[in-house]
Residue, then its C-alpha position, 0 to 999 in steps of 0.5 A: x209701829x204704834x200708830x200702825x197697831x192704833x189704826x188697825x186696831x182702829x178698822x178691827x173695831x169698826x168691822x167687829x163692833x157692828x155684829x157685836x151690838x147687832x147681837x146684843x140688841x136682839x138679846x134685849x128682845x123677845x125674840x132671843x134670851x142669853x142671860x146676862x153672863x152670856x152677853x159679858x162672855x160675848x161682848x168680852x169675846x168682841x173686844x178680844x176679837x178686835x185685838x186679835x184682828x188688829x195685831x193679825x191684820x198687822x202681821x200680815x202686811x209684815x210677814x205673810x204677805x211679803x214672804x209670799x211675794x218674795x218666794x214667787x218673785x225669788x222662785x220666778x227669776x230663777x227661770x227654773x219653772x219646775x222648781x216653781x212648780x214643785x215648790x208651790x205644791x208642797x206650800x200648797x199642801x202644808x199651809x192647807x194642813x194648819x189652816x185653822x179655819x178647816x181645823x174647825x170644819x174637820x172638828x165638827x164633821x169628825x164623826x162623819x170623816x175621819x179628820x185627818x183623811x179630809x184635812x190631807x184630802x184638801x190639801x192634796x187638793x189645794x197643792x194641786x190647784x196651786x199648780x194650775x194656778x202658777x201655771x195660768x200666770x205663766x201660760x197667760x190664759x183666761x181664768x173664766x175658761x179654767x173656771x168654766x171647766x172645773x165648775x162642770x166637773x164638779x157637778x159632774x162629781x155631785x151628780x154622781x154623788x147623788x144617784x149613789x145616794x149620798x147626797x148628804x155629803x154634797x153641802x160638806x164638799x163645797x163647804x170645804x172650798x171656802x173654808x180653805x181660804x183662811x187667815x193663814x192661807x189667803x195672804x200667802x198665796x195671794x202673795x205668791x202669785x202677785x210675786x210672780x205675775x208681776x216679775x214676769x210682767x206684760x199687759x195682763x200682769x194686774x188681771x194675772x195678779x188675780x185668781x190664785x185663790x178662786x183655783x185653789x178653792x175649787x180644788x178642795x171641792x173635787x177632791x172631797x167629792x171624790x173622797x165621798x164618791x169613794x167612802x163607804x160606811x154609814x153617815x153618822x153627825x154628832x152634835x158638838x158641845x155648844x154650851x157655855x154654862x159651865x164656863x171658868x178660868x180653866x177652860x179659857x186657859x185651854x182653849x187659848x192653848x190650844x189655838x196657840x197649839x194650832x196657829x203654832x203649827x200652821x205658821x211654823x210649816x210655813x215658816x219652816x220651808x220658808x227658810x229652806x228656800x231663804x237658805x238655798x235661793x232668796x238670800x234676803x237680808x237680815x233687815x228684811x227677814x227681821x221685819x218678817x219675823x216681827x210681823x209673824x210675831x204679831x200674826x201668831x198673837x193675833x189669830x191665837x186672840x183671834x180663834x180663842x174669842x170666836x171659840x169661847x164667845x161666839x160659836x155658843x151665842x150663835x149655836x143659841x140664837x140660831x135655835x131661839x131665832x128658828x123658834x120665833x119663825x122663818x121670817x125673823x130668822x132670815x131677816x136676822x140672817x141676812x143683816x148679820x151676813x152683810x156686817x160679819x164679813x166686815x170681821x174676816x181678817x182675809x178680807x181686809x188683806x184682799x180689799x188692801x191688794x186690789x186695790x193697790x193692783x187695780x191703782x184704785x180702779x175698784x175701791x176697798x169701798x166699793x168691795x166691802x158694799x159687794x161682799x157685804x151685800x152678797x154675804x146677806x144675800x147667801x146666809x139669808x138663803x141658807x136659812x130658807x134651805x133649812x126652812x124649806x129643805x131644798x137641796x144646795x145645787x138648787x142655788x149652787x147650779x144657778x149661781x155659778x152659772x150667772x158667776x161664769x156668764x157674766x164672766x164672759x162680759x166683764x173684764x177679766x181682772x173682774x173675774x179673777x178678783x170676784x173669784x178670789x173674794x168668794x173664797x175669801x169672805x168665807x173665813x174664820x168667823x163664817x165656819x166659827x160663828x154662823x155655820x154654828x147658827x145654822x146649826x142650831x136653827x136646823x135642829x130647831x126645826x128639823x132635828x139633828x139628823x138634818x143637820x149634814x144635809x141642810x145646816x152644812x152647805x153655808x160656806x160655800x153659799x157665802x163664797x158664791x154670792x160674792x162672785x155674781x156681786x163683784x162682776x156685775x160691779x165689773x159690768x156696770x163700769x163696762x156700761x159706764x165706760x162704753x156710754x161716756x164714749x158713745x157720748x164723746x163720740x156723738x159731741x165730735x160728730x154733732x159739733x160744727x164750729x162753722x168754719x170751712x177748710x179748703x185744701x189745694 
């Protein structure tokens, strides 16, 4: 067990440690000012946030991801789809419920919607797609189509949305997708339908190993679109309380009791119906279910670390850079924007649980390599554009609309386990440290430069830039070993056919 915390602990610093000297260094130039208790605060919060990832990271592989893949499993074998089906929705629904990355969203647009009725809303949305989810598995049909469909709708939804004239609300509800993919929620659910696809088995069991979290993700976007269709009243944002200057022992103390507060909740929901269907159905061994619970152990330590540092340390540093970096001007700012995308999703828990599954599922076909390049290149791509939106004030469906339509056309050329994983790591690179640490330097770039009433419509809308670039990244990833793939059997054709090794065969 103790060289297993060293080696994550070990990846934890070699994901947190390049954003923490990025940010260090712009702070020693003209182009950013943090004092120089800011930058203990920061890089304290750095160290913290290795710790937390290291021991959650951890307690994923002990806990979540096992107790998901024994209740599809456990579920599955009963042959009793009904059961499945309602006993995913309710999982659905309450682990979205104590998902502490949408807390976060719902803390800061708490003026806007009331918290309760958004967190509800997405999860209701969530338990849905879940079901829809278990159900492609079972019935084996395309995620590319599934996809195709409910993409239509949801711009059917924001086209609406738009003529009614609340247009401010649109960057929100596709921000709420990505952020329900959290911590907590990626490597359960993840789990459940690997348990699942591959107790049932078949030649599509890995591709159907796939594509739980890219439904799921689009669930909660209908959901608050429809929840804005029907909202009445005037939109008002406030702006939170970003500062650190006052910072003490005190408040350090509540903070992390308060994470303790929330993490406690959302992994006590989980565990709770866990152990209904333990009691009822699984009957696992006390071996087993003491592995889960040291491994839940560490989970609960690690995202306590987790959120505490990003809330204490990195959600002012990155509210402050984003007003001084905005002040310097455009080109600064994106440039700054872009290299901090591709080394912030080095730090997202869930993403080193997703890169682990695929490539396990995939035999080492796609590489934890060769995803991290594609999401870090993506996470640049999508952040760097959310500082031109800020900067040029165009609407999000500009770029969403575009987007989803190369994700889903190249859908239909590459392989389908293609899809499935670059759907899934959409919502997965917009984790914790996206909402936590650059939704707040979109923030303070916005008022910067465009005031505090622009923050709704153009700082909002980042997390969900970040979970479409990775889908187009990946698939052309897909497409390239198509293309590498089809010229080394053209080639091995042409050898058999150009080759003559002289000799004539003659049959009687």
């Amino acid at each position: 067990m103790k060289k297993a915390i060293l080696n994550k602990l070990k990846e934890s610093a070699f994901s947190v440690l390049p954003v923490a000297v990025l940010v260090l260094i712009i702070s020693f130039t003209p182009l950013a000012d943090l004092t120089w208790s800011e930058r203990g605060v920061f890089f304290a919060s750095a160290l913290f946030l290795i710790l937390g990832m290291g021991l959650f990271s951890l307690g994923a592989d002990l806990s979540m991801s096992p107790m998901g893949e024994h209740v599809g499993a456990g579920l599955t074998k009963t042959r009793k789809i009904g059961l499945l089906l309602i006993v995913c929705f309710f999982m659905g629904l309450l682990i979205t419920i104590a998902e502490p990355d949408l807390s976060v969203l719902a803390g800061q647009v708490s003026t806007v919607i009331n918290p309760t009725v958004l967190t509800l809303s997405i999860g209701l949305g969530v338990g849905l797609f879940l079901i829809i989810a278990i159900a492609k598995i079972f019935s084996e049909k395309p995620l590319a189509l599934l996809l195709m469909f409910f993409y239509m709708l949801m711009f059917c939804l924001a086209a609406l949305l738009l003529q009614m004239g609340k247009g401010d609300l649109l960057a929100l509800s596709f921000d709420s997708g990505g952020v329900t993919t959290g911590p907590v929620t990626v490597p359960f659910i993840m789990a459940l339908g690997i348990g699942i696809a591959q107790t049932i088995g078949g030649k599509k069991a890995g591709e159907s190993s796939f594509g739980t979290i890219a439904l799921c993700s689009a669930g909660p976007i209908i959901a608050v679109l429809l929840l804005s269709l029907f909202s009445s009243g005037t939109l008002r944002y406030e702006l939170a309380d970003y500062s650190m200057e006052n910072l003490n022992a005190k408040q350090v103390f509540s903070t992390l009791l308060s994470s303790f507060g929330e993490v406690l909740k959302s992994l006590g929901l989980i565990v709770g119906f866990f152990l209904l269907i333990q009691l009822f159905l699984l009957k696992l061994s006390w071996k087993a279910l003491a592995r889960i619970g040291v491994g839940l152990i560490y989970t609960l330590a690690g995202l306590v670390i987790f959120l505490a540092a990003v809330t204490i340390g990195f959600m002012p540093v990155g509210y402050k850079l984003g007003t001084q970096l905005a002040e310097d001007g455009p080109v600064w700012l994106t440039a700054f924007a872009f290299g901090l995308g591709m080394l912030t999703v080095l730090a997202e828990p869930a993403v080193h649980v997703l890169n682990n599954q695929v490539e396990n599922v995939t035999g080492g076909e796609i590489t934890k390599r060769q995803m991290m390049v594609a999401l870090s290149i993506g996470v640049g791509i999508s952040i760097a554009i959310s500082m031109l939106r800020i900067i040029f004030g165009f609407s999000i469906l500009v770029v969403l609309i575009p987007g989803y339509l190369i994700s889903l056309g190249l859908a239909l050329a590459v392989p389908g386990i293609y899809t499935s994983i670059a759907f899934d790591s959409g919502g997965v690179a917009s984790g914790p440290l996206t909402s936590s640490f650059i939704l707040p330097l979109a923030i303070g770039a916005c008022v910067a430069m465009n005031g505090e009433e622009s923050v709704l419509s153009s700082a909002f809308g980042v997390v969900a830039l970040v979970a479409m670039t990775p889908l187009i990244t990946i698939q052309i990833l897909g497409f390239k070993s198509v293309v590498k793939s089809s010229v080394r059997r053209r080639l091995a054709m042409k050898r058999i056919i150009s080759s003559d090794d002289g000799q004539i065969i003659y049959f009687e």
